[in-house]
N, C-alpha and C positions, 0 to 999 in steps of 0.2 A: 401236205404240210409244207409250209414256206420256210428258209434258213430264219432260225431262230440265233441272238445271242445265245441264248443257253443252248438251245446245238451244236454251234461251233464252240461251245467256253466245252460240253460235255464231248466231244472228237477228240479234243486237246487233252481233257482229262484223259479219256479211255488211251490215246496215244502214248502220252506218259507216262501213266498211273500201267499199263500191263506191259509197255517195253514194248510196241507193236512198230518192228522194225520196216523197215520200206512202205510204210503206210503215211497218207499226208490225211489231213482232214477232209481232201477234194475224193477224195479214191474210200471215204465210209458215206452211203448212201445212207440217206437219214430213216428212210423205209425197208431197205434190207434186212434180213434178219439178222440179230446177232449172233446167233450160236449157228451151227449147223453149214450150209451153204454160203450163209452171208461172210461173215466177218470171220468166222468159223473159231470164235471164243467157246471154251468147253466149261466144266461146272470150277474150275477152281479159278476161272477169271471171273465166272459171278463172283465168288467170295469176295474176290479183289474188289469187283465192284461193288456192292453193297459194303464195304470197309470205306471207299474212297467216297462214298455219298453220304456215309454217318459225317466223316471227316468234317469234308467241305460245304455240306448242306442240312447236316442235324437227324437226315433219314434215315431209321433204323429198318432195315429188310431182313424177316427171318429167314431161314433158308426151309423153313414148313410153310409159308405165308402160299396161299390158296391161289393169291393173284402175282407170285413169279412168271408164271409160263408170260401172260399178259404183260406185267410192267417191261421185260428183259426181252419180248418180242423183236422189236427193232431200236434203234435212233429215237427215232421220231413219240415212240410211246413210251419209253424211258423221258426224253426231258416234258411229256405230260403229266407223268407220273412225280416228278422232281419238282415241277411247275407248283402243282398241288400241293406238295408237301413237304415241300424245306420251309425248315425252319431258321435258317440264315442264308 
């Protein structure tokens, strides 16, 4: 997947929005995983994230929703997932 605006507008979000110190938007791979090895985000920055996607783009993410493991995968399937379905 190619640099999208909304990859860089959602790096800057996720930057931000969880305090993610020493980190620039060059150094989060859009395909890395988010949790785990990548980025190494754990379950109380989803929360943060799905908080900060109702905010800025209308997307409500339950934390039972069937398709978390998928949406929250990396970068790149997150602003697919945000693509589809913001509502602003």
């Amino acid at each position: 997947m190619t640099q999208t605006p909304l990859i860089d507008e959602l790096k800057r979000l996720l930057i931000e929005g969880l305090h993610l110190e020493d980190v620039t938007p060059e150094d989060i791979d859009p395909e890395a995983p988010l949790f785990g090895d990548g980025l190494g985000l754990d379950s109380i920055d989803a929360l943060e994230i799905g908080v900060m996607l109702d905010r800025r783009y209308g997307i409500k993410i339950s934390s039972d929703d069937k398709r978390n493991p998928q949406i929250f995968a990396s970068l790149a399937a997150l602003a697919e997932f945000v693509a589809a379905n913001r509502q602003r």
